[in-house]
N, C-alpha and C positions, 0 to 999 in steps of 0.2 A: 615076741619082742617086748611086749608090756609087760609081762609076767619077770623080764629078768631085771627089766627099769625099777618097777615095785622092789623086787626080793634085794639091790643093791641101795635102795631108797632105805626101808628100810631098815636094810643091813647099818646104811650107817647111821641111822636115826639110835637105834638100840646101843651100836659100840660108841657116840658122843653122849648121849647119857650115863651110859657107866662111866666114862673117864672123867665125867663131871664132877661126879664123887670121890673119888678119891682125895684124901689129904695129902696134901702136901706142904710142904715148911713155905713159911712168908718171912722175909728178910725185911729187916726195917733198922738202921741206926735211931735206938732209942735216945740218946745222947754223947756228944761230942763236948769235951770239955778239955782248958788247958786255961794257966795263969791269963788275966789278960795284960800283964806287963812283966819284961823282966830285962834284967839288964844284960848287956853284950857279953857273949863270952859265956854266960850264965846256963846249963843244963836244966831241961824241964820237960814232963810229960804232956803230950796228947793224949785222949784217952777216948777212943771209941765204942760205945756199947751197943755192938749189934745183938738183935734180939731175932727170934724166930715165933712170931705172933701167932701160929697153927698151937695150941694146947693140946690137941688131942695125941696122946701118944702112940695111935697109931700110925700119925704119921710121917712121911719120911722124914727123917734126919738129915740137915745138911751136912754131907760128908765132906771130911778135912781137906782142904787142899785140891778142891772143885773147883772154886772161885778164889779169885782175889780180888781184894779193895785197893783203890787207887788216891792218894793224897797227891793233891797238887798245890804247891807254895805257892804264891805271888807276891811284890814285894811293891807298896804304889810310889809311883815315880817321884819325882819334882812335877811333872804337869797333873799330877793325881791320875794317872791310868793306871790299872795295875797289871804288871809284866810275872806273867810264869819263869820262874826260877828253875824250877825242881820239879819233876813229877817223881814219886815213888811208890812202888806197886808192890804188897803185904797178901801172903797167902793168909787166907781165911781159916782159922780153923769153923770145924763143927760148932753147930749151935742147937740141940737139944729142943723139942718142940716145947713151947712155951719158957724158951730158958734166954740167957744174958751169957755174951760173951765178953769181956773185957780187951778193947785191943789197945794194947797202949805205944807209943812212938816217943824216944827218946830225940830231943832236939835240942840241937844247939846251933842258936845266930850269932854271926861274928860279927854283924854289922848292924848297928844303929837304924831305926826305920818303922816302919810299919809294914805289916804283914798280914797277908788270911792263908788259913787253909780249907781247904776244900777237901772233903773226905765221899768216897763214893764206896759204896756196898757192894758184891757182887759186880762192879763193871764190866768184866766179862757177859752179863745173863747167862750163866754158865749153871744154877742152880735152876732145876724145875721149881715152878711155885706157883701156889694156891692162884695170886695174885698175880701175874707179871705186869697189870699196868702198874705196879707199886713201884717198878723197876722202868719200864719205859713213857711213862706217863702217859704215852697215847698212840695207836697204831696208826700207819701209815704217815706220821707227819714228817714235813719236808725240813725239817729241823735234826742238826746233829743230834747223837747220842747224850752225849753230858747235857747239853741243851733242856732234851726231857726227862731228864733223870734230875736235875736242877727243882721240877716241879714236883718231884715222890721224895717218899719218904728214906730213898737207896740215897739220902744226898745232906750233907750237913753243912755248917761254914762257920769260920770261927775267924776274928782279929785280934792278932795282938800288938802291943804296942813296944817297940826294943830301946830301951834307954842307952845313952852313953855308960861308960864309966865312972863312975864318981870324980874321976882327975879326969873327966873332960875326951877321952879316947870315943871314941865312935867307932872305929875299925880295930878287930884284932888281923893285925897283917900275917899275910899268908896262910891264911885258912881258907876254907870256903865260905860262902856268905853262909850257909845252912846247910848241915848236917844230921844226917836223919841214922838213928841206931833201932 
């Protein structure tokens, strides 16, 4: 009976050391960027730069359309809360070990206001990686998802500010307030 406690001890002492090793891609939004004012009506990029911090190229490549990224609009009230509009969810392409992927989101506000986005990497955790508390910030905590993903580097945030119309219009009627291409 000891002999088989020993030989599965370890068994797995040897097969978590190897899997130690191995590389794997590390997913990180190196920069989130977009105007930060523009006016209503007006189209304009976000622009995502997830990167894959693993260099060595042996290791795995995050494969296309694994993961998706998730932006979530909010738009702040009259009492200053700010209220989710929009969520929109973007397959990820591939990102190359030590390389930059460009994600960029065409938008357009039809309505006057202030605004953030919130861009999340991988939300899913659908990518193996080197790193995953880079992605859940901390295991077992009693805290949502986004919550600890708010604290890694899978997490960005941006405000912009929407002007009226120069003749005073606030609202283009009958659109949507935000429009994501």
């Amino acid at each position: 009976m000891k002999k088989s406690i020993f030989f599965t001890l370890a068994l797995s002492i040897s097969f978590s050391s190897c899997c130690d090793t191995l590389e794997l891609c590390d997913l990180l939004i190196r920069s989130f960027q977009s105007p930060h004012t523009v006016t209503v009506g007006e189209v304009f990029n976000v622009v995502a730069n997830i990167g894959n911090d693993e260099a060595d190229t042996d290791c795995d490549t995050d494969i296309a359309n694994v993961t998706t990224s998730l932006i979530e609009i909010f738009r702040k009230s009259i009492s200053g809360d700010w209220e989710l509009i929009e969520s929109v969810t973007k397959n990820q392409p591939a990102v190359d070990p030590g390389g930059t992927v460009p994600l960029p989101s065409s938008i357009t506000i039809s309505q006057a206001g202030d605004y953030r986005f919130d861009y999340y990497t991988d939300d899913t955790d659908s990518v193996r990686e080197r790193n995953e508390n880079n992605n859940k910030g901390c295991t077992g905590c009693k805290t949502d998802r986004k919550a600890q993903m708010r604290q890694t580097n899978n997490y960005a945030s941006i405000e912009i500010h929407v002007l009226p119309l120069s003749d005073g219009t606030t609202q283009i009627e009958g659109k949507p307030i935000v429009e994501v291409k």
